[in-house]
PDB file of N, CA, C and O in Angstrom:
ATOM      1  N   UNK A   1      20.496  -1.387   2.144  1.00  0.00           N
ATOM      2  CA  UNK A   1      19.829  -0.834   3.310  1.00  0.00           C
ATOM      3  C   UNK A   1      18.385  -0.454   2.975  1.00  0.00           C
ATOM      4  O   UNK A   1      17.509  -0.522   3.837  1.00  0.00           O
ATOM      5  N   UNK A   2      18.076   0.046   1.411  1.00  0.00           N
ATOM      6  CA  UNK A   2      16.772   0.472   0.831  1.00  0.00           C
ATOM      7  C   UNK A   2      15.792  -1.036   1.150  1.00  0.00           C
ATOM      8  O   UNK A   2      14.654  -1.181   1.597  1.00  0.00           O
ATOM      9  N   UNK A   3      16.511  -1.707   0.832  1.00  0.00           N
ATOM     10  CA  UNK A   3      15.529  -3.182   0.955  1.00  0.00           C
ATOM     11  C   UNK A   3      15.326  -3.744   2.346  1.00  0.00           C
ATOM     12  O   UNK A   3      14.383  -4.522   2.487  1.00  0.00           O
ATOM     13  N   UNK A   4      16.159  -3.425   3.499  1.00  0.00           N
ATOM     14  CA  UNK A   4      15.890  -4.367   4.559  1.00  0.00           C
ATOM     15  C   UNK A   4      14.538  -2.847   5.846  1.00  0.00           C
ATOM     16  O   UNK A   4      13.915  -3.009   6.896  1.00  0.00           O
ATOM     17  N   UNK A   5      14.735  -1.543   4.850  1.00  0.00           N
ATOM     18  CA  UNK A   5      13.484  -0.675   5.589  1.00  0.00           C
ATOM     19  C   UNK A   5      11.964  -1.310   4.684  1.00  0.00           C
ATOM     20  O   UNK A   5      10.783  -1.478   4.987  1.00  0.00           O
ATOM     21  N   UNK A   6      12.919  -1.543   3.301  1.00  0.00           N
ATOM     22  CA  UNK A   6      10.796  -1.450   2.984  1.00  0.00           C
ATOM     23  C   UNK A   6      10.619  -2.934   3.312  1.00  0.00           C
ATOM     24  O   UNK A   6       9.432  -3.243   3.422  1.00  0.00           O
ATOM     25  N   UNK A   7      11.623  -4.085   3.527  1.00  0.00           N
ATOM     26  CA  UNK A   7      11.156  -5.207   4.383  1.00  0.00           C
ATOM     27  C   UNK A   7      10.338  -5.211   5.881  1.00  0.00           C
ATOM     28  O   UNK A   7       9.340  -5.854   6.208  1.00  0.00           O
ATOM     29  N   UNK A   8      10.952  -4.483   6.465  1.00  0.00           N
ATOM     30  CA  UNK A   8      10.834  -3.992   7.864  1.00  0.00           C
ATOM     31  C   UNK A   8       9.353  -3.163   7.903  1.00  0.00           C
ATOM     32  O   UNK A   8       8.603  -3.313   8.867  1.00  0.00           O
ATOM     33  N   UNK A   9       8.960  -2.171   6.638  1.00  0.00           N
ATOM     34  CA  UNK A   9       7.967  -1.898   6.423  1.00  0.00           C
ATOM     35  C   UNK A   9       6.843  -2.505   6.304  1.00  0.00           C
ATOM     36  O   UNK A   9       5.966  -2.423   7.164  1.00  0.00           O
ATOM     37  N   UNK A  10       6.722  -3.237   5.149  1.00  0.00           N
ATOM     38  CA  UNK A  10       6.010  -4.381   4.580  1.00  0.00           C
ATOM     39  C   UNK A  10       5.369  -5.518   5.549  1.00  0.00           C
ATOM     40  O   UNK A  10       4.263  -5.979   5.829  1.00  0.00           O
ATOM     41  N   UNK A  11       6.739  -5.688   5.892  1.00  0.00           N
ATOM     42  CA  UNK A  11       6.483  -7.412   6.800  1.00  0.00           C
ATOM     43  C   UNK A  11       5.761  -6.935   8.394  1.00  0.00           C
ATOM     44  O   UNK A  11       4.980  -7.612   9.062  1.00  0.00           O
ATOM     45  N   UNK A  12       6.279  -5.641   8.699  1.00  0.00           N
ATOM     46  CA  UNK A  12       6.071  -5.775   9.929  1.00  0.00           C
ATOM     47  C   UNK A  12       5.275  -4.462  10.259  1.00  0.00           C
ATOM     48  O   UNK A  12       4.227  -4.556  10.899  1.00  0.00           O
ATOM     49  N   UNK A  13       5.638  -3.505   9.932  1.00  0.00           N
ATOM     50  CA  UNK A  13       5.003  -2.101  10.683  1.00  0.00           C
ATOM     51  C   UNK A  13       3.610  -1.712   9.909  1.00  0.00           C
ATOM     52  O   UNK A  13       2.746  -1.003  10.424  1.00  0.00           O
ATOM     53  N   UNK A  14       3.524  -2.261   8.643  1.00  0.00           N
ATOM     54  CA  UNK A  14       2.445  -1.994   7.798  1.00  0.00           C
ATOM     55  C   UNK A  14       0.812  -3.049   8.321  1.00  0.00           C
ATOM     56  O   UNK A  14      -0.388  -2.854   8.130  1.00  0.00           O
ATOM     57  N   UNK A  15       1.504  -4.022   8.942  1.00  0.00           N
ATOM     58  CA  UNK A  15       0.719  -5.374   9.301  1.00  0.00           C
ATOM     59  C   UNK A  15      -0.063  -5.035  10.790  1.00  0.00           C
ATOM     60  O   UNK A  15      -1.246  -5.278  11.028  1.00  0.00           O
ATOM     61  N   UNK A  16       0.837  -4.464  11.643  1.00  0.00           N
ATOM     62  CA  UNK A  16       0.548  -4.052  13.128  1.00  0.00           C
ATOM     63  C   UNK A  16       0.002  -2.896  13.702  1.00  0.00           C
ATOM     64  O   UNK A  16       0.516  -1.839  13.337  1.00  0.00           O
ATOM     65  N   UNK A  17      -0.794  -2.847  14.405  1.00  0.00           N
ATOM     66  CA  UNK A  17      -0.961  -1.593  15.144  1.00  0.00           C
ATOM     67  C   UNK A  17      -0.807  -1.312  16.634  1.00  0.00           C
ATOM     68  O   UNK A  17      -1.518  -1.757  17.535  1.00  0.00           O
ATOM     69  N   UNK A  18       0.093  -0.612  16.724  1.00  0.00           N
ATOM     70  CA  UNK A  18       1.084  -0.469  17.988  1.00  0.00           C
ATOM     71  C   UNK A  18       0.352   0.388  18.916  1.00  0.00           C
ATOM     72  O   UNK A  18       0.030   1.468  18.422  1.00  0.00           O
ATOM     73  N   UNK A  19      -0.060   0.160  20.350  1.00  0.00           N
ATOM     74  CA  UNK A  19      -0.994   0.975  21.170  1.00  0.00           C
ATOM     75  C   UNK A  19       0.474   1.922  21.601  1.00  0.00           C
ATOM     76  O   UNK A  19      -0.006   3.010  21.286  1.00  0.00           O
ATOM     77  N   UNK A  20       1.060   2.068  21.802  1.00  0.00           N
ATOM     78  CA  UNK A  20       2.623   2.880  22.398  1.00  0.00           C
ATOM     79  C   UNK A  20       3.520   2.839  21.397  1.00  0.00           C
ATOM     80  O   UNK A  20       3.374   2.149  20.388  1.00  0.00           O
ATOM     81  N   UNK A  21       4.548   3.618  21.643  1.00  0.00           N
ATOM     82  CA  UNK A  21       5.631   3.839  21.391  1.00  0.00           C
ATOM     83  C   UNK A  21       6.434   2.686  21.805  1.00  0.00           C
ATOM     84  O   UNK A  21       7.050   2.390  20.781  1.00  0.00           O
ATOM     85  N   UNK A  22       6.670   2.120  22.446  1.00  0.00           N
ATOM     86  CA  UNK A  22       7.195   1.447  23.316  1.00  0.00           C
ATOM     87  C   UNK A  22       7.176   0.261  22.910  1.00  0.00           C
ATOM     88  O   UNK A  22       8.212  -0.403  22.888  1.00  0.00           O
ATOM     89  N   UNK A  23       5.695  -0.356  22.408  1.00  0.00           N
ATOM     90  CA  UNK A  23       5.278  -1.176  21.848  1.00  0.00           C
ATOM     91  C   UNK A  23       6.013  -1.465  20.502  1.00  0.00           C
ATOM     92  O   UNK A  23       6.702  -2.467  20.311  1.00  0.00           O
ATOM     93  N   UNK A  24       5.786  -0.463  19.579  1.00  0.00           N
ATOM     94  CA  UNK A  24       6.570  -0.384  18.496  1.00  0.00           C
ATOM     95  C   UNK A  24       8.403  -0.695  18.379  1.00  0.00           C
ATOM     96  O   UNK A  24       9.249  -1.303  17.724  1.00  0.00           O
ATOM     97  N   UNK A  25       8.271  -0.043  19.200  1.00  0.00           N
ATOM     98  CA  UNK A  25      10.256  -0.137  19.005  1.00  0.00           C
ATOM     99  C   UNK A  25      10.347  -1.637  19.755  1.00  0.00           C
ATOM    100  O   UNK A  25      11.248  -2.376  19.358  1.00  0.00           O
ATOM    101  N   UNK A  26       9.443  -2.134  20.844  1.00  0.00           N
ATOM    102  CA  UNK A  26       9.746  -3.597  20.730  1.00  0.00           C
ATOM    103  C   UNK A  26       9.570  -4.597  19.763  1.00  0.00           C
ATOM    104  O   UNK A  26      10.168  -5.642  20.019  1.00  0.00           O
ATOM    105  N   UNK A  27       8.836  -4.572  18.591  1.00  0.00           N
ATOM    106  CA  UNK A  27       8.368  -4.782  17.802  1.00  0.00           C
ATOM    107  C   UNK A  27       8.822  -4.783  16.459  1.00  0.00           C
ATOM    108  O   UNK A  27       8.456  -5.415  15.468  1.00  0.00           O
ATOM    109  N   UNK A  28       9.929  -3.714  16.702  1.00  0.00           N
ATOM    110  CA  UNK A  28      11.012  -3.108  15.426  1.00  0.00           C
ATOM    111  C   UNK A  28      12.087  -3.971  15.340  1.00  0.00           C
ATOM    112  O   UNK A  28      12.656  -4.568  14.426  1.00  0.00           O
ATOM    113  N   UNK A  29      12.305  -3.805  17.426  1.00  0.00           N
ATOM    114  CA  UNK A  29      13.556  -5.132  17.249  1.00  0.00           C
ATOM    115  C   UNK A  29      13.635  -6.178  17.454  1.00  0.00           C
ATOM    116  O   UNK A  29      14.679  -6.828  17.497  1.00  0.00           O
ATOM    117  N   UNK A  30      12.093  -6.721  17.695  1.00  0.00           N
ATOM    118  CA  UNK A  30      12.232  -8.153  17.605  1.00  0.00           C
ATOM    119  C   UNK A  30      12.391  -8.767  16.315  1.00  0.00           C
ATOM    120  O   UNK A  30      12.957  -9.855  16.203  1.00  0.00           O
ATOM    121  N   UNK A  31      11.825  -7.998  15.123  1.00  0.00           N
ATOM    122  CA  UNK A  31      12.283  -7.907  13.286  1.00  0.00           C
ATOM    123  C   UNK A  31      13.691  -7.653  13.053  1.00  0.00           C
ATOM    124  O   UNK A  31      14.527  -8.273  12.397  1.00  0.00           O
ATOM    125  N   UNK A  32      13.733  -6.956  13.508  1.00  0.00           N
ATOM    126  CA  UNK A  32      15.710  -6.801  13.273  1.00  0.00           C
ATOM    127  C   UNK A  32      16.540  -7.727  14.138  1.00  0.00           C
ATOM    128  O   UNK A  32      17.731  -7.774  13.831  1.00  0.00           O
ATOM    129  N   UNK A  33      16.067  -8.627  15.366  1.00  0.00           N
ATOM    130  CA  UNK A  33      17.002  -9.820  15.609  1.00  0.00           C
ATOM    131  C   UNK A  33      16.704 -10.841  14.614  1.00  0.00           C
ATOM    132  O   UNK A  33      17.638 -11.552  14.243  1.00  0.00           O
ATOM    133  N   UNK A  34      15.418 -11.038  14.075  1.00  0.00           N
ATOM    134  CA  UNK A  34      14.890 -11.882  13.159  1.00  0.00           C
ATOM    135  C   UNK A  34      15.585 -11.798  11.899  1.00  0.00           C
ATOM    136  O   UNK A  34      16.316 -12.638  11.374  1.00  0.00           O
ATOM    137  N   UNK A  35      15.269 -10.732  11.521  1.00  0.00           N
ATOM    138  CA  UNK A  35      16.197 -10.934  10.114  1.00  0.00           C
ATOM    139  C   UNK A  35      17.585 -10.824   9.874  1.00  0.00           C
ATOM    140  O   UNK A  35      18.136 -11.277   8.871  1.00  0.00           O
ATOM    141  N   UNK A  36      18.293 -10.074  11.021  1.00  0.00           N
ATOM    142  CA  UNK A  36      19.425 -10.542  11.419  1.00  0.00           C
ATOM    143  C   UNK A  36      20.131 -11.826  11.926  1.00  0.00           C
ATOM    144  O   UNK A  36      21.329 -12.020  12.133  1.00  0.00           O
ATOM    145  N   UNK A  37      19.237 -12.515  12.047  1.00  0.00           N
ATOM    146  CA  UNK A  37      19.483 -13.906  12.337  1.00  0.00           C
ATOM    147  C   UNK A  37      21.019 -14.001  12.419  1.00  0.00           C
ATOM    148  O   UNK A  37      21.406 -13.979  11.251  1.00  0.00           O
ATOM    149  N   UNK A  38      22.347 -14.120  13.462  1.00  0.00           N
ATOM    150  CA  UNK A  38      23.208 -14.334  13.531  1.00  0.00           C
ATOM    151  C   UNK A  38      23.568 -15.428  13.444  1.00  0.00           C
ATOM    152  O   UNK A  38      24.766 -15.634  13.249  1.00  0.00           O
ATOM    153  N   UNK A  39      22.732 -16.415  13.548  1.00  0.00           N
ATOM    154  CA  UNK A  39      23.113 -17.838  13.448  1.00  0.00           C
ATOM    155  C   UNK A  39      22.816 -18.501  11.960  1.00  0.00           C
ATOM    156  O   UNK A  39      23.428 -19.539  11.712  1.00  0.00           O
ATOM    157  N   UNK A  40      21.658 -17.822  10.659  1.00  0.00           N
ATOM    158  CA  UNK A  40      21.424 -18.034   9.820  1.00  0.00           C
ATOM    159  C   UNK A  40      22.804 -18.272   8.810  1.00  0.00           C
ATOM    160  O   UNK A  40      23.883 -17.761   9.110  1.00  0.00           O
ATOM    161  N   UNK A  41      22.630 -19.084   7.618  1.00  0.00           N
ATOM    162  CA  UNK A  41      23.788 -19.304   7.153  1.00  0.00           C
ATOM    163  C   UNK A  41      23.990 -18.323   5.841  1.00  0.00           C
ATOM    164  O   UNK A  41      23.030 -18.169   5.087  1.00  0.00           O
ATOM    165  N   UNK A  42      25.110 -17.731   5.601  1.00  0.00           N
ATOM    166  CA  UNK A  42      25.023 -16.741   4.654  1.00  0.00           C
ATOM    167  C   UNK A  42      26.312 -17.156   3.295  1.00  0.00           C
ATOM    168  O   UNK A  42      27.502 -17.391   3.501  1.00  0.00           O
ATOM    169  N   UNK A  43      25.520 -17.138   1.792  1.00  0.00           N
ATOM    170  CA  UNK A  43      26.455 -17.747   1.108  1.00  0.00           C
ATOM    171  C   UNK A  43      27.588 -16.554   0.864  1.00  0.00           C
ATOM    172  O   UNK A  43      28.599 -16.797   0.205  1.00  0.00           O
ATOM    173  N   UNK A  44      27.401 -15.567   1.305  1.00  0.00           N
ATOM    174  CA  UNK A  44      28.457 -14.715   1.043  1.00  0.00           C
ATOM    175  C   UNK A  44      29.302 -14.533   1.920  1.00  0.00           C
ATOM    176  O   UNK A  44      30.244 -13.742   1.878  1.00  0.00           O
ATOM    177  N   UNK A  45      29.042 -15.184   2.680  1.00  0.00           N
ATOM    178  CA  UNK A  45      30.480 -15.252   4.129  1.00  0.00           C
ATOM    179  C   UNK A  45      30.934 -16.926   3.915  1.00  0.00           C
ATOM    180  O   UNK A  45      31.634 -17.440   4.788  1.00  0.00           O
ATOM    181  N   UNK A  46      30.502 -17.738   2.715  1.00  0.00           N
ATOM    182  CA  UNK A  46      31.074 -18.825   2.562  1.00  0.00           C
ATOM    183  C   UNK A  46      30.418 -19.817   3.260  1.00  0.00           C
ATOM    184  O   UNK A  46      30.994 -20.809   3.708  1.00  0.00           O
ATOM    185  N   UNK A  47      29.090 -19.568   3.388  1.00  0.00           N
ATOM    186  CA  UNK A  47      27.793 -20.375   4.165  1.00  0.00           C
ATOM    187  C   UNK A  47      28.100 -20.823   4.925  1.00  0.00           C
ATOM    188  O   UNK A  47      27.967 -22.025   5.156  1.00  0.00           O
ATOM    189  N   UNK A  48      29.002 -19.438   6.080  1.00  0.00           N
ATOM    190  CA  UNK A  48      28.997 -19.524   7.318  1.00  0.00           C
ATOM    191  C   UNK A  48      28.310 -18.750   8.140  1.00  0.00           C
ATOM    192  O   UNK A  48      28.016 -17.612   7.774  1.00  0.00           O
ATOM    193  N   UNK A  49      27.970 -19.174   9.263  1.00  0.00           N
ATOM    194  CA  UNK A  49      27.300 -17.835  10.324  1.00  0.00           C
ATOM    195  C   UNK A  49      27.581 -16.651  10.113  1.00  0.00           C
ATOM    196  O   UNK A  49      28.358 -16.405   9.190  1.00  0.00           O
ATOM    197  N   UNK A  50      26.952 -15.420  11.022  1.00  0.00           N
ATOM    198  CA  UNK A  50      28.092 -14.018  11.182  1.00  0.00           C
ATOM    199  C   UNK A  50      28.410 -14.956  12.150  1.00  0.00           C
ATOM    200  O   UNK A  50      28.622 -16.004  11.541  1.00  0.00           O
ATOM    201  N   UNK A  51      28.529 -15.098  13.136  1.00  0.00           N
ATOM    202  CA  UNK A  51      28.989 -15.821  13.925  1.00  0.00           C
ATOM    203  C   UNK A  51      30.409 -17.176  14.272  1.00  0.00           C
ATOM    204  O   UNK A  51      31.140 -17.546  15.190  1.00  0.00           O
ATOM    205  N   UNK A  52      30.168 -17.426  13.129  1.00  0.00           N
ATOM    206  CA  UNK A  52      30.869 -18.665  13.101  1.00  0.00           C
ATOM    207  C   UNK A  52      32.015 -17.709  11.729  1.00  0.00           C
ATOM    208  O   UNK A  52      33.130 -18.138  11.435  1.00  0.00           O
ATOM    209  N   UNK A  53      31.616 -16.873  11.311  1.00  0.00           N
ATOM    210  CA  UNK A  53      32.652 -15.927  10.294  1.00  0.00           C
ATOM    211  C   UNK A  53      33.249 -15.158  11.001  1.00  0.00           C
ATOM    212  O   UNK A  53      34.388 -15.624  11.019  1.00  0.00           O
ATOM    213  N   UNK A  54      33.239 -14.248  11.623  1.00  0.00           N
ATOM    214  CA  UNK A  54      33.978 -13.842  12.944  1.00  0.00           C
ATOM    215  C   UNK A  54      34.897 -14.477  13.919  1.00  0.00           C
ATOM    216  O   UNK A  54      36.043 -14.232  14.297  1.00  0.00           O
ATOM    217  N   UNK A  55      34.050 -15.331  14.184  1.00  0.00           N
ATOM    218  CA  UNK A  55      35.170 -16.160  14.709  1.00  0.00           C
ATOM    219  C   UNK A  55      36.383 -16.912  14.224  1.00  0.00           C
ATOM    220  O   UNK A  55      37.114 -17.608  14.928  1.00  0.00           O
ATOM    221  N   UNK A  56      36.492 -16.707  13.063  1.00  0.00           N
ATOM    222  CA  UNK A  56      37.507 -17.330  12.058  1.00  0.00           C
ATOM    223  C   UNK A  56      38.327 -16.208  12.010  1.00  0.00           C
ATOM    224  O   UNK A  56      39.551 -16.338  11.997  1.00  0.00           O
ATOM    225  N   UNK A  57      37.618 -14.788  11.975  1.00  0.00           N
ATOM    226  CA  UNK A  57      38.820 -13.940  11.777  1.00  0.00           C
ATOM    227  C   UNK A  57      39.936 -14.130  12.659  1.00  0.00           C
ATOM    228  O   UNK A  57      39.920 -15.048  13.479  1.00  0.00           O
ATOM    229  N   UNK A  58      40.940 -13.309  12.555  1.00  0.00           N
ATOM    230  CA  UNK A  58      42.079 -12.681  13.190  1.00  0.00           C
ATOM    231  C   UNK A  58      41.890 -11.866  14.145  1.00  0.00           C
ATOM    232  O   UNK A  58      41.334 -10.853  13.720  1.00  0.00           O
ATOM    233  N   UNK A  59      42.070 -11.835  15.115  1.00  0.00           N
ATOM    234  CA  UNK A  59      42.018 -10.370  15.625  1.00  0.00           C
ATOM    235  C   UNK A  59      43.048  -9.041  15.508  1.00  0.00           C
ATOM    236  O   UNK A  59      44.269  -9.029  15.354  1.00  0.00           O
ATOM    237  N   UNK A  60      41.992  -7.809  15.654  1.00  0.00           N
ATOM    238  CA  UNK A  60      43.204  -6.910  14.908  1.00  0.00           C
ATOM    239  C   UNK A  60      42.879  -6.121  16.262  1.00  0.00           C
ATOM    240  O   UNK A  60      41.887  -6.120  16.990  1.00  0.00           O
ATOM    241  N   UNK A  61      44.415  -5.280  16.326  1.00  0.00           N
ATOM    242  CA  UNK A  61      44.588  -4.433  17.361  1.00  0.00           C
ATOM    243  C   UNK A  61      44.476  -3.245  16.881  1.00  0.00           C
ATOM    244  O   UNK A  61      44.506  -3.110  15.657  1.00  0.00           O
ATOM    245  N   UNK A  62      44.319  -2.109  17.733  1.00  0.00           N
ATOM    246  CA  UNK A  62      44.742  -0.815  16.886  1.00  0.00           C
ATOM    247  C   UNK A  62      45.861  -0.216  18.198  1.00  0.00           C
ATOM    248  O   UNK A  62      46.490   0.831  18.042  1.00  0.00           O
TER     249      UNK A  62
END
């Protein structure tokens, strides 16, 4: 989690200057759909999607 704020830092909030508030937090999460990339392929889910890894699960009830 230490690495994806000073990414988020670095890449994006350090680079920009935000006239609003408003501005910013759009700006925050257009970086966090980005690097969240749900469709990106991840070798630790078996270089599958989140997406396409989820959907493989099971579903669980409670």
């Amino acid at each position: 989690m230490e690495r994806f704020f000073r990414s988020l830092k670095t890449e994006k909030l350090y680079r920009e200057n935000y006239a609003t508030k408003t501005a910013a937090l759009l700006g925050i999460a257009e970086y966090i759909e980005d690097f969240y990339n749900p469709k990106r392929l991840h070798s630790a889910l078996g270089n599958l999607s989140p997406m396409m890894f989820e959907a493989k699960q099971p579903c669980l009830t409670l």
